[in-house]
C-alpha positions as protocol buffer text, in pm:
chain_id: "A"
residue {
  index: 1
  type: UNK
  ca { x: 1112 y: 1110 z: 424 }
}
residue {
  index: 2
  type: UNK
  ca { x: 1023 y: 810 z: 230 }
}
residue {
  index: 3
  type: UNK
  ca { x: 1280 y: 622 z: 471 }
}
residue {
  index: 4
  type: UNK
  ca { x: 1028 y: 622 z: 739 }
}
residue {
  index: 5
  type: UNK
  ca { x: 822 y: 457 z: 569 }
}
residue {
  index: 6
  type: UNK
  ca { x: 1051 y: 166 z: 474 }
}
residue {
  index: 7
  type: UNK
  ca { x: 1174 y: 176 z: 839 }
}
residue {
  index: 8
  type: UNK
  ca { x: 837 y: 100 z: 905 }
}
residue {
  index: 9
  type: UNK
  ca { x: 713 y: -157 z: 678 }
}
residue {
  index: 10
  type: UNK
  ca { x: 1086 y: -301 z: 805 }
}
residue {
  index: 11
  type: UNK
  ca { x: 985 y: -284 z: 1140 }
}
residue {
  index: 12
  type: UNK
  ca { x: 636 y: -493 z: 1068 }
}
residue {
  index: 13
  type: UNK
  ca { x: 611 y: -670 z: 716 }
}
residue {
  index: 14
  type: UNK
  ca { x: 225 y: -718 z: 806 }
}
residue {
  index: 15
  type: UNK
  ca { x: 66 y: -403 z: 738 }
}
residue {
  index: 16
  type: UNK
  ca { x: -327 y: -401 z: 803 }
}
residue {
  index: 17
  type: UNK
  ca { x: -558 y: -312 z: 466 }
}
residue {
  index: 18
  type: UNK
  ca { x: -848 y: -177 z: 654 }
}
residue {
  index: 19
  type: UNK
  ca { x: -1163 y: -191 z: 467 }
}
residue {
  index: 20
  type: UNK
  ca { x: -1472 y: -83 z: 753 }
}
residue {
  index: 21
  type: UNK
  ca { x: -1500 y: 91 z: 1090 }
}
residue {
  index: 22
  type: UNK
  ca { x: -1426 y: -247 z: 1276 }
}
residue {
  index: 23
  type: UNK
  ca { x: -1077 y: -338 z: 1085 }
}
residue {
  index: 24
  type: UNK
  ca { x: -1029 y: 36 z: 1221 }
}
residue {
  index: 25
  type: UNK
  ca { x: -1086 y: 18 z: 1517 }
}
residue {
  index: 26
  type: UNK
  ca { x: -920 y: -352 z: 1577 }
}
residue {
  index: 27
  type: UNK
  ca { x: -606 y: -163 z: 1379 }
}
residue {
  index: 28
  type: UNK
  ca { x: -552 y: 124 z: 1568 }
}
residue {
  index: 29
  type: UNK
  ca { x: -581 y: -64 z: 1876 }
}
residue {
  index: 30
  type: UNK
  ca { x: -311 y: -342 z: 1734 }
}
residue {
  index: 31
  type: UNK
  ca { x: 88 y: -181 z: 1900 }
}
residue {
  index: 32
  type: UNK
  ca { x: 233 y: -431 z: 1628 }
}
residue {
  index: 33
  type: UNK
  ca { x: 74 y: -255 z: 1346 }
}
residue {
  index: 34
  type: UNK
  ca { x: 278 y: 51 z: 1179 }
}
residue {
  index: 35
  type: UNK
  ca { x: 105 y: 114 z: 855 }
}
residue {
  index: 36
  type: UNK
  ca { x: -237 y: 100 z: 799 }
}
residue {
  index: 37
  type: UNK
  ca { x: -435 y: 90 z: 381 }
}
residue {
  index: 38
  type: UNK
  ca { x: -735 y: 230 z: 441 }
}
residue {
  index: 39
  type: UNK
  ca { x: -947 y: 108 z: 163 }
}
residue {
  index: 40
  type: UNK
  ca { x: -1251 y: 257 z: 241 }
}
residue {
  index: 41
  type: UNK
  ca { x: -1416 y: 598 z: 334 }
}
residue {
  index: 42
  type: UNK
  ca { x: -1583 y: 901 z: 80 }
}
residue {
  index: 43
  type: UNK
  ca { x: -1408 y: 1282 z: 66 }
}
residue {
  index: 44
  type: UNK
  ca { x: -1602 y: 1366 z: 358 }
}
residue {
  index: 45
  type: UNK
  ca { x: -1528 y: 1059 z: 611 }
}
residue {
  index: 46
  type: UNK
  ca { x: -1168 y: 984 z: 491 }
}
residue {
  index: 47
  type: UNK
  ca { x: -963 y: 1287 z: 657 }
}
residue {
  index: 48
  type: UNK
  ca { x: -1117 y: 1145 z: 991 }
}
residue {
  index: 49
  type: UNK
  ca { x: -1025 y: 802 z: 947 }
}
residue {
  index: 50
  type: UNK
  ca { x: -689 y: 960 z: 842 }
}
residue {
  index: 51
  type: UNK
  ca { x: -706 y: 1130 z: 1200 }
}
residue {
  index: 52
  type: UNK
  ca { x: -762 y: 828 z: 1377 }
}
residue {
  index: 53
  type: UNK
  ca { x: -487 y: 626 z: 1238 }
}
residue {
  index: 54
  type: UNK
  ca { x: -230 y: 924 z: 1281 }
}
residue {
  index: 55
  type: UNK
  ca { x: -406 y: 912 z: 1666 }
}
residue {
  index: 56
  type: UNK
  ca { x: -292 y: 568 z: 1733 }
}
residue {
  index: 57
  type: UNK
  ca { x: 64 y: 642 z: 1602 }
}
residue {
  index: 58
  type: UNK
  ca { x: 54 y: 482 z: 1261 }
}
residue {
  index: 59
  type: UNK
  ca { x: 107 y: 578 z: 886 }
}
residue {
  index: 60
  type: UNK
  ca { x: -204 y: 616 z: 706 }
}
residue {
  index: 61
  type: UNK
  ca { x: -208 y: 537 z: 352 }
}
residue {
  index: 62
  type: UNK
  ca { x: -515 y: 626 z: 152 }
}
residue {
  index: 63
  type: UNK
  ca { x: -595 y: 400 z: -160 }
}
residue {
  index: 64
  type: UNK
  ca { x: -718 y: 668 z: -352 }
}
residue {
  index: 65
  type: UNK
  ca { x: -890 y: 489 z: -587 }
}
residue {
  index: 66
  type: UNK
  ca { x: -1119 y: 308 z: -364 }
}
residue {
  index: 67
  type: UNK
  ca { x: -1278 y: 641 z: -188 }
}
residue {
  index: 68
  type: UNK
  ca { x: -1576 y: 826 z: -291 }
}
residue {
  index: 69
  type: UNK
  ca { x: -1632 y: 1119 z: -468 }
}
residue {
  index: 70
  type: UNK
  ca { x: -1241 y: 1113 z: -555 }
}
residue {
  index: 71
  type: UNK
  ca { x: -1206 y: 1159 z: -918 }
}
residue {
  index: 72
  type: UNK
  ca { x: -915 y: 1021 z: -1070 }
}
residue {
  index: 73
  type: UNK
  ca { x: -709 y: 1344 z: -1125 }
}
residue {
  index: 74
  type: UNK
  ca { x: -380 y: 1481 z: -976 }
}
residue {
  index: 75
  type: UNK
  ca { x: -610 y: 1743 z: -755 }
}
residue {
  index: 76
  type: UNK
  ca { x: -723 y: 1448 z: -537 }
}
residue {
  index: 77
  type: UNK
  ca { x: -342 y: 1379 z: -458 }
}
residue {
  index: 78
  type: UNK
  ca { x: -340 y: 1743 z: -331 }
}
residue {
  index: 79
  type: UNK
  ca { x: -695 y: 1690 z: -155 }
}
residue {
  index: 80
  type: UNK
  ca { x: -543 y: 1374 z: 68 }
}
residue {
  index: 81
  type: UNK
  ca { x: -252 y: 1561 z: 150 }
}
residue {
  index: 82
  type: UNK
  ca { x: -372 y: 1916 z: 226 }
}
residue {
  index: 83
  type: UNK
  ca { x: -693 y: 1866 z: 374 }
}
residue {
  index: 84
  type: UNK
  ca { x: -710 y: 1466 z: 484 }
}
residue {
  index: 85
  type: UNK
  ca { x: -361 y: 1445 z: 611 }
}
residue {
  index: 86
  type: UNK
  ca { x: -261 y: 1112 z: 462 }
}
residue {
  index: 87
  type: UNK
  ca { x: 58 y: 1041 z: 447 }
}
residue {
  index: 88
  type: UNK
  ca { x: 58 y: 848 z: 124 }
}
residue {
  index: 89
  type: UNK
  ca { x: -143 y: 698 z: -134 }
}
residue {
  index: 90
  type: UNK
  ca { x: -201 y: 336 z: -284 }
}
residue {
  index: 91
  type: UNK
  ca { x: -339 y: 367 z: -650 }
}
residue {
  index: 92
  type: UNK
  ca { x: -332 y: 166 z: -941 }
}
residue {
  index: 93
  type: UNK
  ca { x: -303 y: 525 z: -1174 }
}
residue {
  index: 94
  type: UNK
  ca { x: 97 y: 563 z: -1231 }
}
residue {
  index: 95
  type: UNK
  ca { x: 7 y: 938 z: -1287 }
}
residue {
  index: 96
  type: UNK
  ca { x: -119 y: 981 z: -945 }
}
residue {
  index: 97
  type: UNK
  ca { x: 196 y: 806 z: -766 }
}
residue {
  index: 98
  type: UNK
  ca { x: 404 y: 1131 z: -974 }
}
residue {
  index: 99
  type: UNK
  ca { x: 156 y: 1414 z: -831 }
}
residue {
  index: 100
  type: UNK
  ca { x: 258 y: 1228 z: -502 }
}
residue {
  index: 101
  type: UNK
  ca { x: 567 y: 1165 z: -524 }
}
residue {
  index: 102
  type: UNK
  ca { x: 586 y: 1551 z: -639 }
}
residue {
  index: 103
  type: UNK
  ca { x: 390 y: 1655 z: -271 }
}
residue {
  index: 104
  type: UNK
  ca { x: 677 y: 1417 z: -98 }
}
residue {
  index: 105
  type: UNK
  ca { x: 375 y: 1155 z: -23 }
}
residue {
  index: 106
  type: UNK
  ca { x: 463 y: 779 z: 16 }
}
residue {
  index: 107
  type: UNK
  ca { x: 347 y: 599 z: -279 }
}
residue {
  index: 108
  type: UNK
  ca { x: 230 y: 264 z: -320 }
}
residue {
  index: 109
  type: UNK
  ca { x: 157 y: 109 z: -708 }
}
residue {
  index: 110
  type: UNK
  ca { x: -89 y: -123 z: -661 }
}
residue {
  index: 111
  type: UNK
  ca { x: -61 y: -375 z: -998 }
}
residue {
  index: 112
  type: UNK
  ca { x: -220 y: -678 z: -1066 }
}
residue {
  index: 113
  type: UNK
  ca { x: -63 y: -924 z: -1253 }
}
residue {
  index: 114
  type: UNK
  ca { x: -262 y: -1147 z: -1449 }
}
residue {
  index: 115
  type: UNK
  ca { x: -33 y: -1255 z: -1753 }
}
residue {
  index: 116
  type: UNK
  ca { x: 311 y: -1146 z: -1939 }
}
residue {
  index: 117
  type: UNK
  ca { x: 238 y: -782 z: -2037 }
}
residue {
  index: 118
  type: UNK
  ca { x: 163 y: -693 z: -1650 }
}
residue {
  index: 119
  type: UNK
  ca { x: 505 y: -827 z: -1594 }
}
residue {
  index: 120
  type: UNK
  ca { x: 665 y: -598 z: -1886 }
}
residue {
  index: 121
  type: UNK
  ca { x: 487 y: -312 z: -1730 }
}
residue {
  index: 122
  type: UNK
  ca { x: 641 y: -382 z: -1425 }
}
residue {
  index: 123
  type: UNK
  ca { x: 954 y: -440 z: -1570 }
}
residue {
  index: 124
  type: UNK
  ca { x: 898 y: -62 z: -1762 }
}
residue {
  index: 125
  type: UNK
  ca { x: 892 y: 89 z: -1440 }
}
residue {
  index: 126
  type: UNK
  ca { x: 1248 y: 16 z: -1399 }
}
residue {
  index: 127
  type: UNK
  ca { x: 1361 y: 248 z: -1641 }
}
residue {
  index: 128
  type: UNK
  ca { x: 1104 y: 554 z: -1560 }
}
residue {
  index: 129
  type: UNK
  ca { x: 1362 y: 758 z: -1302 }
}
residue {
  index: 130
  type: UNK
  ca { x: 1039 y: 1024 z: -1193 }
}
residue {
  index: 131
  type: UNK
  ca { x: 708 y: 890 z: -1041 }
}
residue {
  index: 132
  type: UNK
  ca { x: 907 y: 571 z: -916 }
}
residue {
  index: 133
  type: UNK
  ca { x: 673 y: 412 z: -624 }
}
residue {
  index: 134
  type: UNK
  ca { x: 796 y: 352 z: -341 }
}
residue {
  index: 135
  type: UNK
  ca { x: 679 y: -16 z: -313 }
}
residue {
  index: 136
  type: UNK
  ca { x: 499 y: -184 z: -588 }
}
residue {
  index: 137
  type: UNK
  ca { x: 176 y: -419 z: -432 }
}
residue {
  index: 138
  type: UNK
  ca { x: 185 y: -732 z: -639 }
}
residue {
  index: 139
  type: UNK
  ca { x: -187 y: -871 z: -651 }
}
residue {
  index: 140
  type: UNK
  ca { x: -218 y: -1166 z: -576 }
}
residue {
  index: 141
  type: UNK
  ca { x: -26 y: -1155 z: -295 }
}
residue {
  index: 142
  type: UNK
  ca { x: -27 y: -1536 z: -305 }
}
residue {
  index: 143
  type: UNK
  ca { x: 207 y: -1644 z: -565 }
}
residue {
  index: 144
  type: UNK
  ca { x: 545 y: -1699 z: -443 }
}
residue {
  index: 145
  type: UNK
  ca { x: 697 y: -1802 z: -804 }
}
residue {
  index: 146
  type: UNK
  ca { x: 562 y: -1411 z: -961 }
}
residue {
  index: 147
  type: UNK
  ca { x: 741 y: -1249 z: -632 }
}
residue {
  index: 148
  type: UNK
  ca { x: 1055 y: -1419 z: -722 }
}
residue {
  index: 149
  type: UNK
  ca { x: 1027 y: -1316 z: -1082 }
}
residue {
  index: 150
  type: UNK
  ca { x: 934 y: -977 z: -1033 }
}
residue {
  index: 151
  type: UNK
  ca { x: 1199 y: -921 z: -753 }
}
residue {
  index: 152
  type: UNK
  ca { x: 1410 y: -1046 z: -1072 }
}
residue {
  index: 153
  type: UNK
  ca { x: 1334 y: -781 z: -1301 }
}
residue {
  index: 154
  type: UNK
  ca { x: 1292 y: -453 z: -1040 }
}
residue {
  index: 155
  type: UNK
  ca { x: 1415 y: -294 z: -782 }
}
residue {
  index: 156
  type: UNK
  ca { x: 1131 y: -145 z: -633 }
}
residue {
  index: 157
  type: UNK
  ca { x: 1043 y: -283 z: -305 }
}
residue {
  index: 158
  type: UNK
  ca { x: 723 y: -590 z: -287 }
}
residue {
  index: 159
  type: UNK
  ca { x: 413 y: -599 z: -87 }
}
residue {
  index: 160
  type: UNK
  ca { x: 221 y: -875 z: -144 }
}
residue {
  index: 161
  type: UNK
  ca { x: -171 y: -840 z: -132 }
}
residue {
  index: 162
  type: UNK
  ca { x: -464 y: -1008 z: -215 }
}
residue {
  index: 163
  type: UNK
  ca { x: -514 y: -1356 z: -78 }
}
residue {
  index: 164
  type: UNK
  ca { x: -275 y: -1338 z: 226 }
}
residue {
  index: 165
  type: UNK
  ca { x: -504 y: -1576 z: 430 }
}
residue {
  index: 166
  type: UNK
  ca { x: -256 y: -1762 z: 665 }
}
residue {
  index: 167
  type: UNK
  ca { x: 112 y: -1783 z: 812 }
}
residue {
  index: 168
  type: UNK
  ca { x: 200 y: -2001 z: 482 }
}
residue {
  index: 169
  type: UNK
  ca { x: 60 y: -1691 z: 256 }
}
residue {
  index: 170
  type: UNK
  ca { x: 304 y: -1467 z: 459 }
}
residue {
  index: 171
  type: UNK
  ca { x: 657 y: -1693 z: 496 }
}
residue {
  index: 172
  type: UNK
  ca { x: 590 y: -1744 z: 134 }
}
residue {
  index: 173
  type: UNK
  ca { x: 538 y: -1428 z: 24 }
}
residue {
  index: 174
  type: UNK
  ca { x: 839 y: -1281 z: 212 }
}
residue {
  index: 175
  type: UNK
  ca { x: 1091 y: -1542 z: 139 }
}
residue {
  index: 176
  type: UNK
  ca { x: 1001 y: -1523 z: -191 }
}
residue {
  index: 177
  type: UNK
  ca { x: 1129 y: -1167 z: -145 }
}
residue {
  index: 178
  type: UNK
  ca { x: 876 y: -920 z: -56 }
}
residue {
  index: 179
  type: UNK
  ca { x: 927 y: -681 z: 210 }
}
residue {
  index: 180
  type: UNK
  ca { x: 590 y: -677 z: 368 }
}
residue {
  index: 181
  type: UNK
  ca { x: 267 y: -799 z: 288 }
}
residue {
  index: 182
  type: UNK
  ca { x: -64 y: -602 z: 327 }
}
residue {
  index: 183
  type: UNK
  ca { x: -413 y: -808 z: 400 }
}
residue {
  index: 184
  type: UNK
  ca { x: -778 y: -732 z: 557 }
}
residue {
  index: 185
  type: UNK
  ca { x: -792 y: -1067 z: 753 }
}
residue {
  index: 186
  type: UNK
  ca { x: -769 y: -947 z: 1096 }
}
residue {
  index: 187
  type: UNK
  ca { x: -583 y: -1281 z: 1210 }
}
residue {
  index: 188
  type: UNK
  ca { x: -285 y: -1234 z: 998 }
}
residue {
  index: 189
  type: UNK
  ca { x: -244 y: -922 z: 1146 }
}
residue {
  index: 190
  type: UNK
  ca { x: -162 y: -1065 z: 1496 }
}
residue {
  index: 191
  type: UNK
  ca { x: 129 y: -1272 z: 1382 }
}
């Protein structure tokens, strides 16, 4: 299952991080788009917005920790799965990617890295064999020389987010060996 979604992020690196009703909209009606983040919504809107995306043929992943009234427990994995119909998740919370990964949800770790010890924890991840994300997304998306490190020390697949402004941010991002990057500016996505 979780080779659809690679196939997918394969088949466009430029995944659309959806953060209100017009990104939606401008999303769903985008052919080129295959994923979609949605990084907004509240427990009662998000299962709609879930809808919508699975309407216009597209994988919706839910960054869990950005919708309301979601607490940070495993029992909101099981809420986006069995009553919003995501298909995945994007969280920051490692023990949320394993309730996931246990419901057979894509996973997305979502880690900034903002000195050495985010790099160790990355680096950790390497030798943890259940809970493993599926992709890690590196924030800032925007630094070429951490990509190329962290590609380096894992093997988990890159998304780059944060700061992907331009066509520079993305050729730099995936040469430096990401396999997608995700961004909210609505331009990007039309590359």
């Amino acid at each position: 299952m979780q080779k659809v979604f690679r196939e997918a992020v394969e088949a466009n690196p430029i995944i659309a991080a959806v953060k209100d009703e017009d990104g939606l909209k401008n999303c769903c009606e985008n052919e080129e788009i295959g994923v979609v983040f949605l990084l907004f919504g509240d427990i009662c809107s998000i299962g709609g917005l879930v809808e919508r995306v699975h309407r216009a043929g597209k994988i919706a992943m839910v960054h869990m920790d950005l919708i309301g009234g979601l607490s940070p427990k495993e029992v909101s994995v099981d809420y986006l799965k069995y009553t919003a119909h995501a298909d995945g998740i994007l969280t920051t919370k490692n023990a949320m990617i394993q309730r996931a990964k246990e419901l057979q949800l894509f996973t997305v770790l979502r880690v900034f890295v903002i000195d050495s010890m985010a790099l160790k924890s990355i680096e950790n991840l390497e030798h943890q064999h259940s809970g493993r994300p599926d992709f890690l997304e590196v924030m800032p998306g925007a630094m070429p020389k951490v990509l190329r490190k962290i590609k380096s020390i894992s093997r988990i697949p890159l998304i780059a987010g944060g700061l992907i402004a331009d066509k520079e941010d993305v050729m730099g991002a995936l040469l430096a060996g990401a396999s997608a990057v995700s961004t909210s500016r609505q331009d990007v996505w039309e590359m």
